[in-house]
NUFI-476776 format. One record per atom (N, C-alpha, C): residue in one letter; chain; atom name; z, x, y. Coordinates in steps of 0.2 Angstrom, whole numbers, plus 5000, padded with zeros to 4 digits. Example, Ala and Ser with C-alpha at 12.3 -4.5 7.8 and 13.67 -1.06 7.14 Angstrom:
REM residues 2
<site resn="A" chain="A" name="N" z="5039" x="5066" y="4972"/>
<site resn="A" chain="A" name="CA" z="5039" x="5062" y="4978"/>
<site resn="A" chain="A" name="C" z="5039" x="5066" y="4984"/>
<site resn="S" chain="A" name="N" z="5035" x="5064" y="4989"/>
<site resn="S" chain="A" name="CA" z="5036" x="5068" y="4995"/>
<site resn="S" chain="A" name="C" z="5039" x="5064" y="5000"/>
***
This chain:
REM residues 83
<site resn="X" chain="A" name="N" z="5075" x="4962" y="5041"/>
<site resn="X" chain="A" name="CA" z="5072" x="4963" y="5035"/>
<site resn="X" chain="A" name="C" z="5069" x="4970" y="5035"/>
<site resn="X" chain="A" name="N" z="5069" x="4974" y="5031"/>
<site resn="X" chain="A" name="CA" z="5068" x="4981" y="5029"/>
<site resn="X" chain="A" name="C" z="5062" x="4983" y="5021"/>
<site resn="X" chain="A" name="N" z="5058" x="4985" y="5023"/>
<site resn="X" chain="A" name="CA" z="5054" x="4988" y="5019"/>
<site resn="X" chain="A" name="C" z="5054" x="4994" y="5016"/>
<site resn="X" chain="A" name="N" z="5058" x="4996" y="5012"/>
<site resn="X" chain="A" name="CA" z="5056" x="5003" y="5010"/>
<site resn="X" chain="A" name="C" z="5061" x="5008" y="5017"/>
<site resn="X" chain="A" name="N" z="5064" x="5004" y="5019"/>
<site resn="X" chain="A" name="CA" z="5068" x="5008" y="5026"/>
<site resn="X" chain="A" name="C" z="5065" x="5009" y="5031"/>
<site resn="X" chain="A" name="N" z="5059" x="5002" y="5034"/>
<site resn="X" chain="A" name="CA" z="5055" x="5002" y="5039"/>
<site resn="X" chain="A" name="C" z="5056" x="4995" y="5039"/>
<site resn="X" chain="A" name="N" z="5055" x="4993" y="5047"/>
<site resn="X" chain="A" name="CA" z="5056" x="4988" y="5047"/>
<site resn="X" chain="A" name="C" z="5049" x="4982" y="5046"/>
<site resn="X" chain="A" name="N" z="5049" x="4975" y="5047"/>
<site resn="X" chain="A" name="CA" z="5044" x="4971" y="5046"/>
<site resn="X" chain="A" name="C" z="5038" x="4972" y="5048"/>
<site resn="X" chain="A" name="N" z="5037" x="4973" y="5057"/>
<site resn="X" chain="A" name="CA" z="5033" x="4975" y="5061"/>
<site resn="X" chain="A" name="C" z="5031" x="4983" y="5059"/>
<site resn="X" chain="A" name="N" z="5035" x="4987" y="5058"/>
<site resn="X" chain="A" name="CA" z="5032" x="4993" y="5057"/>
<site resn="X" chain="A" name="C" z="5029" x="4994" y="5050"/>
<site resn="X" chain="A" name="N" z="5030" x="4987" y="5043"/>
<site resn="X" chain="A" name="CA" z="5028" x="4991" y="5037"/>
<site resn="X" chain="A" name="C" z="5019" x="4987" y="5038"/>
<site resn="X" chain="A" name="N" z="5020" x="4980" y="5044"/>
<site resn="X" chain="A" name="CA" z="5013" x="4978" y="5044"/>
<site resn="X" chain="A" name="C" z="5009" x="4983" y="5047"/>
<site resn="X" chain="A" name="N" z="5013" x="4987" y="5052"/>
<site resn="X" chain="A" name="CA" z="5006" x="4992" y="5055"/>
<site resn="X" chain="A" name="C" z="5004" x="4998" y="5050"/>
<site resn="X" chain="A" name="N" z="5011" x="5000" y="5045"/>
<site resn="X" chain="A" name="CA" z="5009" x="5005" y="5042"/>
<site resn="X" chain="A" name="C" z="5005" x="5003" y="5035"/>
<site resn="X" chain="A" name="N" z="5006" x="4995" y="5034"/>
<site resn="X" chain="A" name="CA" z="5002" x="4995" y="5029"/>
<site resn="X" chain="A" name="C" z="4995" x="4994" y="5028"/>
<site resn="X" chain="A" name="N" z="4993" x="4994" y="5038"/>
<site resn="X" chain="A" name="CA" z="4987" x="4992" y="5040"/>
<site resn="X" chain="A" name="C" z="4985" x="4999" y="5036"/>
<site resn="X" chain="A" name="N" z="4987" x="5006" y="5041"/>
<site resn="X" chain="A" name="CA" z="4983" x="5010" y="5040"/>
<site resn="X" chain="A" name="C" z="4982" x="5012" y="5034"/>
<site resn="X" chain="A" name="N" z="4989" x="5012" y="5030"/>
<site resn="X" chain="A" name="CA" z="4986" x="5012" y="5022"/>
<site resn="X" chain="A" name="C" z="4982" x="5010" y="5021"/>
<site resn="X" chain="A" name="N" z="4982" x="5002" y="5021"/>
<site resn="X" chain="A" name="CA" z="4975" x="4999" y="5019"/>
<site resn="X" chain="A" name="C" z="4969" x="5001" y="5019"/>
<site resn="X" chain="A" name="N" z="4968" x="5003" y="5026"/>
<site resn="X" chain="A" name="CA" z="4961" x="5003" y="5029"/>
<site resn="X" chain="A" name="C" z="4960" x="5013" y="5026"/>
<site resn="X" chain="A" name="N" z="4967" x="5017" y="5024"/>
<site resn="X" chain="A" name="CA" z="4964" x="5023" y="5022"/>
<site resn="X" chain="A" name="C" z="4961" x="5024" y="5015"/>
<site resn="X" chain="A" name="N" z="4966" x="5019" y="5012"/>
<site resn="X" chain="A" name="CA" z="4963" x="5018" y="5006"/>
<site resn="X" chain="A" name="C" z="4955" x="5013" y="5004"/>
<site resn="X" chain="A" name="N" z="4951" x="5008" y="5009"/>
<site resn="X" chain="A" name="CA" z="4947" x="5006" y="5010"/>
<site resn="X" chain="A" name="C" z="4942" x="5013" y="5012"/>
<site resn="X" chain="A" name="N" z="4944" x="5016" y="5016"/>
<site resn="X" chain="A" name="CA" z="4939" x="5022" y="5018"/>
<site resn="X" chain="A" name="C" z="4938" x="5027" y="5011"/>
<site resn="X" chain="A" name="N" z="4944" x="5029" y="5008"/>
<site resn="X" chain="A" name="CA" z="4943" x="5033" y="5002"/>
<site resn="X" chain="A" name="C" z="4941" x="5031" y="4997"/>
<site resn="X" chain="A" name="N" z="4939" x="5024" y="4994"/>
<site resn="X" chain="A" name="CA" z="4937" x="5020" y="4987"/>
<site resn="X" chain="A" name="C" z="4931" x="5018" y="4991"/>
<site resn="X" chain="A" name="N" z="4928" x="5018" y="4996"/>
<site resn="X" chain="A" name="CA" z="4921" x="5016" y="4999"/>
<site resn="X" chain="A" name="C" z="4924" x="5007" y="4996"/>
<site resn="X" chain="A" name="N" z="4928" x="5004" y="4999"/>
<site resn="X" chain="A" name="CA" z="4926" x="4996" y="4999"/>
<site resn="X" chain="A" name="C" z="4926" x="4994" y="5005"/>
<site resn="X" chain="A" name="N" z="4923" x="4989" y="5005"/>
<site resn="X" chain="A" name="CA" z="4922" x="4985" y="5012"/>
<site resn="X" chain="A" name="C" z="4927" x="4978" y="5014"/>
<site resn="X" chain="A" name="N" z="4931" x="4981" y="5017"/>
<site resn="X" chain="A" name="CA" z="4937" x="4975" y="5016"/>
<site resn="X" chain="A" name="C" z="4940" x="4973" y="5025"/>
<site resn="X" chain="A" name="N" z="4943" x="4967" y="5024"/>
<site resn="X" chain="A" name="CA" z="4943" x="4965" y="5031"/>
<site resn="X" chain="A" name="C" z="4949" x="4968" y="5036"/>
<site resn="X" chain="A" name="N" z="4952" x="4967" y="5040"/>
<site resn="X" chain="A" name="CA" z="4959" x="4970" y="5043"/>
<site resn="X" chain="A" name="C" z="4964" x="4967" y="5039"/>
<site resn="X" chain="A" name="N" z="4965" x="4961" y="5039"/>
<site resn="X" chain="A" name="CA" z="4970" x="4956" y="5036"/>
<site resn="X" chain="A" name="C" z="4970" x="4959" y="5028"/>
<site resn="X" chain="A" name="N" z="4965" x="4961" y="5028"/>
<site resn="X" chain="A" name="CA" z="4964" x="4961" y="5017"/>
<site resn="X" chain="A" name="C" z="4968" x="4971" y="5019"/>
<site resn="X" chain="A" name="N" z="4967" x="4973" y="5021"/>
<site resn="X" chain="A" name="CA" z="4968" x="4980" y="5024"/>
<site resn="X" chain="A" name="C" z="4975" x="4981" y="5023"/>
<site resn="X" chain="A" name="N" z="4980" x="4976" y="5026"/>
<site resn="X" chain="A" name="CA" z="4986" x="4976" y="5027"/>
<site resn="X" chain="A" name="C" z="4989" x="4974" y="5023"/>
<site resn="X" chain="A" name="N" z="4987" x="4967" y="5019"/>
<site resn="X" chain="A" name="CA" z="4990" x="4967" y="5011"/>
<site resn="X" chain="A" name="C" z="4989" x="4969" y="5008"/>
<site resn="X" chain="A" name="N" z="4983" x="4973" y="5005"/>
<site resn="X" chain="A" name="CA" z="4983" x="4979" y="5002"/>
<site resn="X" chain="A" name="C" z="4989" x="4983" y="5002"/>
<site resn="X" chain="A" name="N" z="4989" x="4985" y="5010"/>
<site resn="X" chain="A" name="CA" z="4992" x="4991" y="5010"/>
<site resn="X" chain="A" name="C" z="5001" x="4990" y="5007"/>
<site resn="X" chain="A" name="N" z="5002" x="4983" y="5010"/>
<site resn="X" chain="A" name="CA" z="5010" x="4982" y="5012"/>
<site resn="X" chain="A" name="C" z="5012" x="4981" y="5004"/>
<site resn="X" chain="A" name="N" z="5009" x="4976" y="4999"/>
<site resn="X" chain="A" name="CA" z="5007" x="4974" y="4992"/>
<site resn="X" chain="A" name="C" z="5009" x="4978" y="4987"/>
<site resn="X" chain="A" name="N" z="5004" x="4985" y="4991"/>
<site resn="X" chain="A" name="CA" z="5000" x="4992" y="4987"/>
<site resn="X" chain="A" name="C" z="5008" x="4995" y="4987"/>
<site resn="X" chain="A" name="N" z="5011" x="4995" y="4994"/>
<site resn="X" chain="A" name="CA" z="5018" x="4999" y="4994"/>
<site resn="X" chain="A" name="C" z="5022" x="4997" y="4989"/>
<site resn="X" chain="A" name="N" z="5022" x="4991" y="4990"/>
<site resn="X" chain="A" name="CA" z="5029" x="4987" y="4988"/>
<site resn="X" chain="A" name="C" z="5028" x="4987" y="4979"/>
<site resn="X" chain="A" name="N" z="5022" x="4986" y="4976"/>
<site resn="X" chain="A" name="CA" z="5023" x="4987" y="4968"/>
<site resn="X" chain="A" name="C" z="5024" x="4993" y="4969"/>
<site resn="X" chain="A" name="N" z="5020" x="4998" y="4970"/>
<site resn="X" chain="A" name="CA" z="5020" x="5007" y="4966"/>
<site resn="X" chain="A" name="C" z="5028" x="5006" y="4968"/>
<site resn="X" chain="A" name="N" z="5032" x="5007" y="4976"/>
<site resn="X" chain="A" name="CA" z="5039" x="5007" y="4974"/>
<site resn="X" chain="A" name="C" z="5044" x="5005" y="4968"/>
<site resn="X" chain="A" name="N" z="5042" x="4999" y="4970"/>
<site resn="X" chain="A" name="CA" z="5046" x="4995" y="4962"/>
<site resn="X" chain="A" name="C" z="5044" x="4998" y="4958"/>
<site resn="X" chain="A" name="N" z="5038" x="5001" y="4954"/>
<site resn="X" chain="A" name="CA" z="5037" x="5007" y="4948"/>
<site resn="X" chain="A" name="C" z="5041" x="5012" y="4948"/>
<site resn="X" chain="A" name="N" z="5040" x="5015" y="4955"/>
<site resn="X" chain="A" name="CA" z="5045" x="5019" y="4956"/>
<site resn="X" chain="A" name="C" z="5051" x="5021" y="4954"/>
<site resn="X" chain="A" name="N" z="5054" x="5016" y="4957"/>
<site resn="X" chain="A" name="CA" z="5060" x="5014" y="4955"/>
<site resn="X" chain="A" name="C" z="5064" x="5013" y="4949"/>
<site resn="X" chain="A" name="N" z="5058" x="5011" y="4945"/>
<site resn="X" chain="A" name="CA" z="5060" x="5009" y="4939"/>
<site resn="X" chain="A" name="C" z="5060" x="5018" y="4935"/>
<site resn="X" chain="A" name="N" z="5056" x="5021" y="4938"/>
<site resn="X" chain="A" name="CA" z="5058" x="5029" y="4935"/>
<site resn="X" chain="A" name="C" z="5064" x="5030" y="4938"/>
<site resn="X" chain="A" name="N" z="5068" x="5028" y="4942"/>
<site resn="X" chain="A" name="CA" z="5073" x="5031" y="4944"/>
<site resn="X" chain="A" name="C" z="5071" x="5037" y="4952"/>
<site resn="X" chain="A" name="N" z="5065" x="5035" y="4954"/>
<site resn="X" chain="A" name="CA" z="5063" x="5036" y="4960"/>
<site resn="X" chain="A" name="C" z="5064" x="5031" y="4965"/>
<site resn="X" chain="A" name="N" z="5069" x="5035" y="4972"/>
<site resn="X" chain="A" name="CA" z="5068" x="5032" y="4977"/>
<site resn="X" chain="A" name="C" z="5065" x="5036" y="4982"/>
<site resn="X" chain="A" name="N" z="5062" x="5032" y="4989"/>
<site resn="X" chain="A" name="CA" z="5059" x="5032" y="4995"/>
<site resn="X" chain="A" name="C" z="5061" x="5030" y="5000"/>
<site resn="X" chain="A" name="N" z="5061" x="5033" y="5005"/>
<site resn="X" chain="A" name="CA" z="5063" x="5029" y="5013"/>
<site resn="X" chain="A" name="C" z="5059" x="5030" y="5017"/>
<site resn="X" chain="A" name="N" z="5057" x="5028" y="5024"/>
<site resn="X" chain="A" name="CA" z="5055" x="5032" y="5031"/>
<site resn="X" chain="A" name="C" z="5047" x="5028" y="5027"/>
<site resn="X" chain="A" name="N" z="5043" x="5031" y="5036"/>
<site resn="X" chain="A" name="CA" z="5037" x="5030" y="5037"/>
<site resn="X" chain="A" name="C" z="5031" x="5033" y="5033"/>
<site resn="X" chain="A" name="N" z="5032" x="5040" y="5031"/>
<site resn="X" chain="A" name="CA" z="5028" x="5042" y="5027"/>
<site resn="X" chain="A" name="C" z="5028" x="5041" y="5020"/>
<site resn="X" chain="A" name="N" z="5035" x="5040" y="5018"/>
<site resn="X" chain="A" name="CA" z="5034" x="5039" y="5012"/>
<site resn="X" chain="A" name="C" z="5029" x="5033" y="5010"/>
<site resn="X" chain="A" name="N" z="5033" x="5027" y="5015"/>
<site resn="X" chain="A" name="CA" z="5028" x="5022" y="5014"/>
<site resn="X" chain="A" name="C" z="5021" x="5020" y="5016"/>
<site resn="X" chain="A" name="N" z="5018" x="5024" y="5020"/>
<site resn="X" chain="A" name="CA" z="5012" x="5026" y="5021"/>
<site resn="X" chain="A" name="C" z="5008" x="5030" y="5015"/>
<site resn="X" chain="A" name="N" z="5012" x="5034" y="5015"/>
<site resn="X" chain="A" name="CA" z="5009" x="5037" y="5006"/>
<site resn="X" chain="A" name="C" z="5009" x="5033" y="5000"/>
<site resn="X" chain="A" name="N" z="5013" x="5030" y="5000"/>
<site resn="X" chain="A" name="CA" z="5014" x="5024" y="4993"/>
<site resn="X" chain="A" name="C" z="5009" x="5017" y="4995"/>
<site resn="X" chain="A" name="N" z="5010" x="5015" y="5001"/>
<site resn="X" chain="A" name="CA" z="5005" x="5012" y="5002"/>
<site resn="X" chain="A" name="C" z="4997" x="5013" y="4999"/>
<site resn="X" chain="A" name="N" z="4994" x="5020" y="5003"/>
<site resn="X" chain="A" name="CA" z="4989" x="5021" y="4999"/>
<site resn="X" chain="A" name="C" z="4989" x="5023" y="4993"/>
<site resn="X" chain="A" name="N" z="4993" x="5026" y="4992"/>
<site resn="X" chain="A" name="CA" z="4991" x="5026" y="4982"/>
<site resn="X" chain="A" name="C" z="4992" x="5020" y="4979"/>
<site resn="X" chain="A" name="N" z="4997" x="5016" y="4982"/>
<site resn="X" chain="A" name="CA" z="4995" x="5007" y="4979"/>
<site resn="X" chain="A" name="C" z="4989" x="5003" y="4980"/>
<site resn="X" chain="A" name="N" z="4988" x="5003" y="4986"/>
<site resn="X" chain="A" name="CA" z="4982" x="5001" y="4989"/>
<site resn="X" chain="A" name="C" z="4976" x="5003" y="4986"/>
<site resn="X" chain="A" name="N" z="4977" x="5009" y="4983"/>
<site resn="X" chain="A" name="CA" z="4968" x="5013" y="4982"/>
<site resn="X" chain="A" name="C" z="4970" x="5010" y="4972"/>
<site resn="X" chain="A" name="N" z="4978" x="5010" y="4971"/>
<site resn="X" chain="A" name="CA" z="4977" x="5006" y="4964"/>
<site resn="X" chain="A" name="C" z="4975" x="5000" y="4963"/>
<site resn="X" chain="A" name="N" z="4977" x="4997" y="4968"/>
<site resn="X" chain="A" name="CA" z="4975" x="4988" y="4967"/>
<site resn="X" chain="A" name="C" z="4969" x="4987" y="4968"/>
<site resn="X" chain="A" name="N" z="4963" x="4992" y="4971"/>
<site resn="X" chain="A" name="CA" z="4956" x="4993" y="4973"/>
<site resn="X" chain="A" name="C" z="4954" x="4991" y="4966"/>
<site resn="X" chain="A" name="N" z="4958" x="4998" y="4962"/>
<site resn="X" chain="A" name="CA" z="4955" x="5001" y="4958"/>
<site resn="X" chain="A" name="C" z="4955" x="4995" y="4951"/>
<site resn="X" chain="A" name="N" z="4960" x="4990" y="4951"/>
<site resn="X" chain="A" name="CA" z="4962" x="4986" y="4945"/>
<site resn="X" chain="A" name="C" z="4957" x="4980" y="4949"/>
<site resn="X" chain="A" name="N" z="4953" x="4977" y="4956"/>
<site resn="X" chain="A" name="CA" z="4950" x="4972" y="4956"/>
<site resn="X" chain="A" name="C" z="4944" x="4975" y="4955"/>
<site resn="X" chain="A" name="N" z="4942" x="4982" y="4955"/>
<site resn="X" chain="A" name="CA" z="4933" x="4982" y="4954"/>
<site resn="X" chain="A" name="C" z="4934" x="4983" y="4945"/>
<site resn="X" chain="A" name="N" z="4937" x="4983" y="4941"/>
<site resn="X" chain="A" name="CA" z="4939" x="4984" y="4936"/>
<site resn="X" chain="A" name="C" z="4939" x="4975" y="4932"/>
<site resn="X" chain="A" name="N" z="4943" x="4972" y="4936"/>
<site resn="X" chain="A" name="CA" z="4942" x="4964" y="4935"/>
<site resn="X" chain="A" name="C" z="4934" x="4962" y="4935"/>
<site resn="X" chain="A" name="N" z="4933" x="4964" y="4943"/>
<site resn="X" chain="A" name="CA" z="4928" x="4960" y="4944"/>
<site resn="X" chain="A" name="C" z="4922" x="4962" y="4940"/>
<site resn="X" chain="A" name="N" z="4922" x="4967" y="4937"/>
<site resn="X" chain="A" name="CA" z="4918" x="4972" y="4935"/>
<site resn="X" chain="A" name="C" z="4917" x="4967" y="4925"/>
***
């Protein structure tokens, strides 16, 4: 199974640190497990967005960057709910 052109194991590692970079940059207080959905979540819609523009991504960084700009968007749409 392939993520964005990364594999399973690796889209959990990367979408830990997503997660956890986009927790450090929105100041939220969130767990590991919450850190890596975020992150992996975070990847996986923005690309779909993406895509629908006719943007594609592959490799680590990519998805370590889409991660956190997803991540720091789905931060940004629950303190917005919860709010």
């Amino acid at each position: 199974m392939a993520l964005n052109g990364v594999g399973l194991i690796a889209a959990i590692i990367i979408g830990g640190i997503a997660g956890w970079l986009a927790e450090q940059f929105m100041k939220s207080n969130m767990g590991l497990i919450m850190n890596i959905v975020l992150g992996i979540v975070g990847a996986l819609v923005l690309n779909f967005i993406l895509a629908l523009f006719g943007f594609a991504f592959g490799g680590w960084i990519a998805y370590l960057i889409i991660g956190f700009i997803g991540a720091c968007i789905l931060i940004a749409i629950a303190r917005a709910i919860k709010r």
